[in-house]
C-alpha positions in Angstrom: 165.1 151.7 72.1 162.0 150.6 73.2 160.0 152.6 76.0 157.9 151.0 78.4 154.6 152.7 79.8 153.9 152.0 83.2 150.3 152.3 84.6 149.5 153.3 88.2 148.6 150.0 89.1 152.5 148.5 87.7 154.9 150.9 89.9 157.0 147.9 91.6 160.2 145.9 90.6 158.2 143.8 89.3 157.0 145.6 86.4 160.5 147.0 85.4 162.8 144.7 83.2 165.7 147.7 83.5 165.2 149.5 80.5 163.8 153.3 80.1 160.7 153.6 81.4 157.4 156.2 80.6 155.2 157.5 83.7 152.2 159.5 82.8 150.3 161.8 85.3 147.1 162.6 83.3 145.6 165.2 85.8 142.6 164.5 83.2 142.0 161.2 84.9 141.5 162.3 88.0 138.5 164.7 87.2 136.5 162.5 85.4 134.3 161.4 88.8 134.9 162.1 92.2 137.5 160.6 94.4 138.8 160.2 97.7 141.3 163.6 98.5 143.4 160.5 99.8 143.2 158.2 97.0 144.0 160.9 94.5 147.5 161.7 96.9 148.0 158.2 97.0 148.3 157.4 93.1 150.0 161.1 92.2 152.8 160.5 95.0 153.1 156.5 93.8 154.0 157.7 90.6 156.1 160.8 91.5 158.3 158.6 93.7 158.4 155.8 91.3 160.0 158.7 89.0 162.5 159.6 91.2 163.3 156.1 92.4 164.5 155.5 88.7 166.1 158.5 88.1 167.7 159.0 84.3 166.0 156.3 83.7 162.2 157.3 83.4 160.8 159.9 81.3 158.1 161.5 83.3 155.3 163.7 82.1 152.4 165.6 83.8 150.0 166.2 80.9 146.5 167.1 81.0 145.4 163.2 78.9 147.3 160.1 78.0 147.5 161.4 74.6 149.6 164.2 74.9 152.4 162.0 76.4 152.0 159.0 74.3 150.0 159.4 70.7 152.1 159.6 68.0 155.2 157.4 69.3 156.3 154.2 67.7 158.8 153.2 70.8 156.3 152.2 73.6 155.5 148.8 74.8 152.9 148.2 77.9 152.2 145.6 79.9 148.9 144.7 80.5 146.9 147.2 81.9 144.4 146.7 84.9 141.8 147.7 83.2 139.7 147.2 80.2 139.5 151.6 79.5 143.3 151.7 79.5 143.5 148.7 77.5 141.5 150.1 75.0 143.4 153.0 74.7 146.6 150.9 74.2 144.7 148.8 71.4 143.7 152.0 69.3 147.4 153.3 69.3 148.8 149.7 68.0 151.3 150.3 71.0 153.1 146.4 71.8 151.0 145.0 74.8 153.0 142.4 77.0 151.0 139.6 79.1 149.4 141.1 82.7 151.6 140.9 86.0 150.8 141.6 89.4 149.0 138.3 90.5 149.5 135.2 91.5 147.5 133.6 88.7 148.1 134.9 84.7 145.1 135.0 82.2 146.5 131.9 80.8 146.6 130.2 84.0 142.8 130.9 84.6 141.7 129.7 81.2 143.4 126.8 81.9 141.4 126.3 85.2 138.7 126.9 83.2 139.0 125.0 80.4 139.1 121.7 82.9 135.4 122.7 84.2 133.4 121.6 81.8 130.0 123.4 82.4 130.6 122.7 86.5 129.7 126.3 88.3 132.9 128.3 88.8 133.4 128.7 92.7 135.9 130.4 94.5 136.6 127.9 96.8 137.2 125.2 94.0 139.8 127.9 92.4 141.6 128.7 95.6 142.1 124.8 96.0 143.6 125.0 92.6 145.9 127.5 93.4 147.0 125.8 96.6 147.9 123.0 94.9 149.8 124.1 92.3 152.4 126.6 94.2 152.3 124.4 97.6 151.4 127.3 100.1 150.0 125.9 103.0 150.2 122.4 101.6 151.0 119.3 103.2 151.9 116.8 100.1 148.6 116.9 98.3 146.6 117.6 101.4 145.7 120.9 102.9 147.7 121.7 106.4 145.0 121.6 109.4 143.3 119.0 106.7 140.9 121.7 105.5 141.1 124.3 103.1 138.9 126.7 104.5 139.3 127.5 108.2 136.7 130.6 107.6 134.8 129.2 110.8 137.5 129.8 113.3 138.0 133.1 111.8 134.7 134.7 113.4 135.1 135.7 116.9 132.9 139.4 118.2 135.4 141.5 119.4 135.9 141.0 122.8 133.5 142.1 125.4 134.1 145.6 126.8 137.5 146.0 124.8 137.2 150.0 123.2 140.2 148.6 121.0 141.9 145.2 120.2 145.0 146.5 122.5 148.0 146.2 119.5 150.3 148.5 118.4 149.8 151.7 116.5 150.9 150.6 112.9 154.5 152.2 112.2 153.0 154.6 109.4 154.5 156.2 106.7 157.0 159.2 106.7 155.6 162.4 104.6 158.2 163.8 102.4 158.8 166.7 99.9 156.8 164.9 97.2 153.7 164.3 99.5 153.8 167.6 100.2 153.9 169.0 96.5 151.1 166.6 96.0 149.3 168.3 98.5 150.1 171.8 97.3 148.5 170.4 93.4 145.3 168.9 95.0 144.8 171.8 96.8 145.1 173.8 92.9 143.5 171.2 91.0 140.3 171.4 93.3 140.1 175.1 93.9 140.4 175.9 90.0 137.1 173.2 88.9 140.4 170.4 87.3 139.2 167.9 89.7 136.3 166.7 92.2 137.4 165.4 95.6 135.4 164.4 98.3 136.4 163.2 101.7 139.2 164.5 104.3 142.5 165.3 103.6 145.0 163.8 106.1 148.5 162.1 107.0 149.3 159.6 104.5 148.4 155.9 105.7 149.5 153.3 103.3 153.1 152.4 101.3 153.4 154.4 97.8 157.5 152.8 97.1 158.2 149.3 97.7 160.6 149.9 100.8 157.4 151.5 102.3 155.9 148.5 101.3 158.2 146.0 102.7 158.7 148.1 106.4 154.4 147.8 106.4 154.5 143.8 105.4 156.9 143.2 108.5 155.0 145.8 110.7 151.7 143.5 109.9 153.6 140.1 110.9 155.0 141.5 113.7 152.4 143.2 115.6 148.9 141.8 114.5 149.0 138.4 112.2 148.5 136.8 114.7 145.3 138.1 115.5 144.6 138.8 112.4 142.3 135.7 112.1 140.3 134.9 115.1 139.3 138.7 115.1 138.9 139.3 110.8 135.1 139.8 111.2 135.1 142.1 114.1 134.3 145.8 114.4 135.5 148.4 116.8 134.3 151.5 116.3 137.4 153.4 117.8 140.4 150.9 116.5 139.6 151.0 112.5 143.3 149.2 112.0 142.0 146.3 114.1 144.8 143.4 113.1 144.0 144.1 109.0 146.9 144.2 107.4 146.6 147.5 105.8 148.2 146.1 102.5 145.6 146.4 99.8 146.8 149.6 98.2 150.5 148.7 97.9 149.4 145.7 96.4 146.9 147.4 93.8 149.9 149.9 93.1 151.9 147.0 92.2 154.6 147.2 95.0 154.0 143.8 96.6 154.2 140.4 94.5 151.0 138.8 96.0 152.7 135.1 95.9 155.7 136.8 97.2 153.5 137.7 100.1 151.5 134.6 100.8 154.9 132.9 100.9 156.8 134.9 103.4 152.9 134.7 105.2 153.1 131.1 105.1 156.5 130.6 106.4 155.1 132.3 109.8 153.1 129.2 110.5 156.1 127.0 109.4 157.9 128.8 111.9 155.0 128.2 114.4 155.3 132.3 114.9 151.7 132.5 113.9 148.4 130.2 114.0 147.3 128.7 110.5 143.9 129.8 110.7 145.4 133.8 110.7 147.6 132.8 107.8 145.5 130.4 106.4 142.5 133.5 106.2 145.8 135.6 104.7 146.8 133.7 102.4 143.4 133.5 100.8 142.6 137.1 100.9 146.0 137.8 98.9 146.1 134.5 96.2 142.2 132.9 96.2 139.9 136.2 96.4 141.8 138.8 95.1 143.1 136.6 92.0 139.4 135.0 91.8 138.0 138.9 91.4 140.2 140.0 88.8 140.1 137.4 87.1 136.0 137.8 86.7 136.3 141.5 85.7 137.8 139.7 82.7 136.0 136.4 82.5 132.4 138.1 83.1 132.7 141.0 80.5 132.5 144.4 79.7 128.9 144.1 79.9 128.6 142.6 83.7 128.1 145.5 85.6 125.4 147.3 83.3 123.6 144.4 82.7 123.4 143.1 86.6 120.0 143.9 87.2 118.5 140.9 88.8 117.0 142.6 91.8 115.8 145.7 90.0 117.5 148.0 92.4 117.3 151.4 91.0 117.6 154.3 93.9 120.7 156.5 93.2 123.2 156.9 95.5 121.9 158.7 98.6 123.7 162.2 99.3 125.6 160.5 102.7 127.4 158.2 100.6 128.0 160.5 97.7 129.0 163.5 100.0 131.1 161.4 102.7 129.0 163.2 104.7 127.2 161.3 107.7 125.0 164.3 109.4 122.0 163.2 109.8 122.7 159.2 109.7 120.7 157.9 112.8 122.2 154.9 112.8 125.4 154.5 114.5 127.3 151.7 112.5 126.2 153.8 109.0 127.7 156.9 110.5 130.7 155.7 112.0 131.3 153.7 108.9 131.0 156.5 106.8 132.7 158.9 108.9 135.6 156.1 108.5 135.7 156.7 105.1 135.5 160.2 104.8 138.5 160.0 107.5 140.4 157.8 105.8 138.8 156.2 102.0 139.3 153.1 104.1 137.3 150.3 105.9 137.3 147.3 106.5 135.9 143.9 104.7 132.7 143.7 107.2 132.1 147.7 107.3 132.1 147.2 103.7 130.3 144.4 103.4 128.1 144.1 106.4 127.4 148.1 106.8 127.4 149.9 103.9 126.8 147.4 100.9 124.4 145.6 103.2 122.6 149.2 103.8 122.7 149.5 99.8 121.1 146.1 99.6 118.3 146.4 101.8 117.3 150.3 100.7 117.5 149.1 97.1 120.8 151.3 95.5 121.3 150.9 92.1 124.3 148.3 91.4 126.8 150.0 88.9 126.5 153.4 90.8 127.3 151.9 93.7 130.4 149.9 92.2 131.1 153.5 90.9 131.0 155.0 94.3 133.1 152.6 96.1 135.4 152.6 93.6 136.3 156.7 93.8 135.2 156.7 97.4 138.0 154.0 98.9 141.7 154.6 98.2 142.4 150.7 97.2 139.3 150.9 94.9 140.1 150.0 90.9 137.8 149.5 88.2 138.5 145.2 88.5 137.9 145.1 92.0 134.7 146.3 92.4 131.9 144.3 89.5 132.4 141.0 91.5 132.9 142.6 95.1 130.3 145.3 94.8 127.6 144.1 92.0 127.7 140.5 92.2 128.7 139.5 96.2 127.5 142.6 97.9 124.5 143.6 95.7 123.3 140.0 94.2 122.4 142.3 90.9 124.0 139.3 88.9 121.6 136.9 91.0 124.2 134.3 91.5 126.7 134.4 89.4 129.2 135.7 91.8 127.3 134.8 95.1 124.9 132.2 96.0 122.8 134.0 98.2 122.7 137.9 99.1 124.7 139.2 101.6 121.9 140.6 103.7 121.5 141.0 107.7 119.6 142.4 110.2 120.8 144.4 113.3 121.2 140.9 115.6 124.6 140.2 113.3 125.9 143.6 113.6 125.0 143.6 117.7 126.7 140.1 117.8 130.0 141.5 115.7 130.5 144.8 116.4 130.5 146.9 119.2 128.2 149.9 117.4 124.6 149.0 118.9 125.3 149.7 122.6 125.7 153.6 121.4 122.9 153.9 118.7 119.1 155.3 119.3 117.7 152.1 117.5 117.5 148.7 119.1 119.0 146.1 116.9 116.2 143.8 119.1 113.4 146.1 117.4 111.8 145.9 114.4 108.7 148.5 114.6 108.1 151.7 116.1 110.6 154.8 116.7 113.1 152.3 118.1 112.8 150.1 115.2 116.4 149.3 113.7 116.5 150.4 110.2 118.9 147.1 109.6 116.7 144.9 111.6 113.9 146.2 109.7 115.2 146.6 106.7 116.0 143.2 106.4 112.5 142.1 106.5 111.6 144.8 104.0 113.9 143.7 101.3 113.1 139.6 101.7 109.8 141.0 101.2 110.6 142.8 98.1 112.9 140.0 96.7 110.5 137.4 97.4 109.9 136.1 94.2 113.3 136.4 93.0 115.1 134.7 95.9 112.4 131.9 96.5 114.1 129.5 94.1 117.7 130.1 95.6 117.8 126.8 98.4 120.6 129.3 100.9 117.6 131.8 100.8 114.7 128.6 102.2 115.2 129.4 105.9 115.4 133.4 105.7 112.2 133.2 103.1 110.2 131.0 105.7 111.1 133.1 108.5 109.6 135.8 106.5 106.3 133.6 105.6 106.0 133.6 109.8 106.6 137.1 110.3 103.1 138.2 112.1 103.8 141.5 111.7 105.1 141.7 108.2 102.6 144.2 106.6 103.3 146.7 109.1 106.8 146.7 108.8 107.1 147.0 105.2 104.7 149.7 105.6 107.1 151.4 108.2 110.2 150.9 105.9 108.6 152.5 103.2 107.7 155.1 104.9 111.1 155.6 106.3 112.3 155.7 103.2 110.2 158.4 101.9 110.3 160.6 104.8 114.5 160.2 105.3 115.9 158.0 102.4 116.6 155.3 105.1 118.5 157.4 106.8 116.3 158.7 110.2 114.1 157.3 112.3 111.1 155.3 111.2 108.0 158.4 110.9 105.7 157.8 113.9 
């Protein structure tokens, strides 16, 4: 009878056709880099309750590799893996490889998309139209409903003014069990004899590892913060890191959640008129338009995207804060806090992510595939397909346009306007020279001035790139960056 091998990322229902199954825990794989304590408990108590949801049904082995478990056998199948080193290893053992699940768009589907460009630039936007289309969510006949696709623009309110948090429930988290606490026991092992590096905090568990977890944390998110989830998606309190996010992002990379299961029973919130359309709406293209869109350009752009992304010539290594989850020493309060969120946690959200540290990375000039590296050990949702197009082609521009049309860069004014960080920090997000100087403000200026001639041609860049042409005292704070740099990798105050 034939054996299927299920990967970490293929735990759910979905994945399971009813007959025996394989589940491998390689200790081996998590050694090979460092990773979040809580990413590494996440994925080891996934699959050890995945093995004891099915019982007599799933052989399970802890082995130090893949191989021991699996080489030699002629009665495995697979299904796609998520990623193109475990693919590999299925291809060189001639094991039966099934077409990928665990989106709401195949491979086939996306080459179809594809095929119907022509040599028009691949967008986003014009995929997650597609994909509206063609399964009806949100769709009035052949028209969006609101009568735009996009309602991005009503999704970008500060956080309100004074608020410490956004006032909603505690999310109803996870019980701890026998298993969590065996995984525990084994980290604690693995790191103490050399088997593995972790970095980061240990802590309660946080997201769904079995799909009834799952489901209980789907409902939790529509009752208690969908409906905020929208106006507030861009917004940053430092002491509320749940905000209205929906906290889903690891049960779906685990496999546990059908994605267009999700944006369905989403959807049907504002057909209910429980929840606003631009909260869905925003939803809904988080879970079938940008997460679909990004794996499917880990496969699209090739094995050689990330090492060959090098159109800004960023080349620093990854700075000891970042590496360490450490943030001693990080003047600057929306780096620290950000960081100390993910040393807390291995979670932030989209802006921290974006706005904080990749923006940080940007401006101080971080090398691209380390960085992808790092986020992808460092964050508890992070896979290998997530992070080329999220880290080295929107965040980092390293592709120069491929991915992005312009780099996601900002001074401190955006962080001030969407967060609530600056009112506690030593710098002044108003300040661009001298001890006061923000090293986002300032940094901003630094790296248009270092991209110039790269960016100049790029028409989303004109404005910014002018802005810099008027800049009377640009010399001075290059100089001053520079300096920072040298004197604190970025990190400190600006050397007086």
């Amino acid at each position: 009878m034939t054996v299927r091998w299920l990967f970490a990322g293929q735990l759910g229902s979905s994945f399971d056709d009813g007959g025996p199954i394989l589940l491998v825990e390689a200790r081996a794989a998590f050694g090979r880099a460092p990773m979040h304590r809580q990413k590494a408990h996440l994925v080891l108590s996934a699959i050890r309750h995945r093995a004891a949801e099915l019982g007599a049904r799933a052989e399970f082995r802890q082995v130090e590799r893949f191989g021991d478990a699996v080489d030699g056998r002629d009665d495995l199948e697979v299904i796609a893996p998520p990623s193109r080193a475990a693919r590999s290893a299925v291809h060189r053992r001639g094991i039966p490889m099934l077409p990928s699940r665990g989106f709401a768009t195949t491979e086939a589907d996306f080459a179809e998309w594809m095929s119907g460009r022509g040599s028009r630039r691949t967008r986003m936007e014009d995929f997650y139209g597609w994909v509206r289309e063609r399964t009806g969510l949100l769709m009035r006949g052949p028209d969006p409903e609101g009568g735009r696709l996009n309602l991005d623009r009503e999704n970008r309110r500060p956080p309100p003014r004074g608020a410490v948090t956004l006032g909603l429930p505690e999310p109803r988290w996870p019980d701890e069990d026998d298993i969590d606490r065996e995984v525990r026991s084994d980290l604690d092992r693995w790191e103490a004899d050399g088997s593995v590096r972790l970095i980061g905090a240990d802590g309660p568990r946080r997201f769904a590892v079995t799909e009834a977890e799952a489901e209980r944390a789907v409902d939790d998110f529509i009752e208690s913060r969908l409906g905020d989830f929208g106006p507030f998606e861009d917004a940053v309190l430092e002491h509320d890191w749940v905000m209205a996010h929906s906290l889903l992002s690891v049960p779906l990379n685990l496999g546990l959640l059908d994605p267009l299961r999700l944006a369905r029973r989403v959807a049907t919130e504002y057909d209910a008129g429980r929840a606003p359309l631009s909260s869905v709406e925003g939803f809904v293209r988080q879970v079938v338009g940008w997460r679909d869109w990004v794996w499917h350009l880990y496969w699209h752009l090739g094995p050689d995207y990330v090492r060959e992304s090098d159109f800004l010539g960023a080349d620093r290594p990854v700075p000891r804060p970042f590496a360490t989850l450490d943030p001693d020493g990080v003047d600057a309060a929306c780096l620290r806090a950000t960081l100390a969120d993910v040393r807390d946690r291995g979670w932030a959200h989209h802006i921290q992510r974006l706005m904080v540290l990749g923006n940080w990375a940007l401006q101080r000039g971080v090398e691209p595939a380390a960085l992808s590296d790092w986020f992808a050990g460092a964050f508890v949702d992070g896979t290998p397909w997530v992070m080329p197009a999220n880290v080295v082609g929107m965040s980092q521009h390293a592709d120069g346009g491929r991915v992005a049309t312009k780099p996601y860069a900002a001074g401190g004014a955006y962080l001030d306007r969407m967060t609530d960080y600056c009112g506690g920090c030593r710098f002044d997000p108003r300040v661009r020279t001298g001890p006061d100087a923000c090293p986002f403000t300032a940094g901003y200026w630094a790296f248009l001035d270092r991209a110039e001639s790269k960016l100049r041609g790029k028409h989303r860049m004109a404005q910014p790139l002018a802005g810099l042409r008027r800049l009377s005292d640009r010399a001075e704070v290059v100089a001053q960056e520079r300096a920072r740099d040298e004197d604190s990798d970025g990190f400190g105050p600006a050397p007086t």
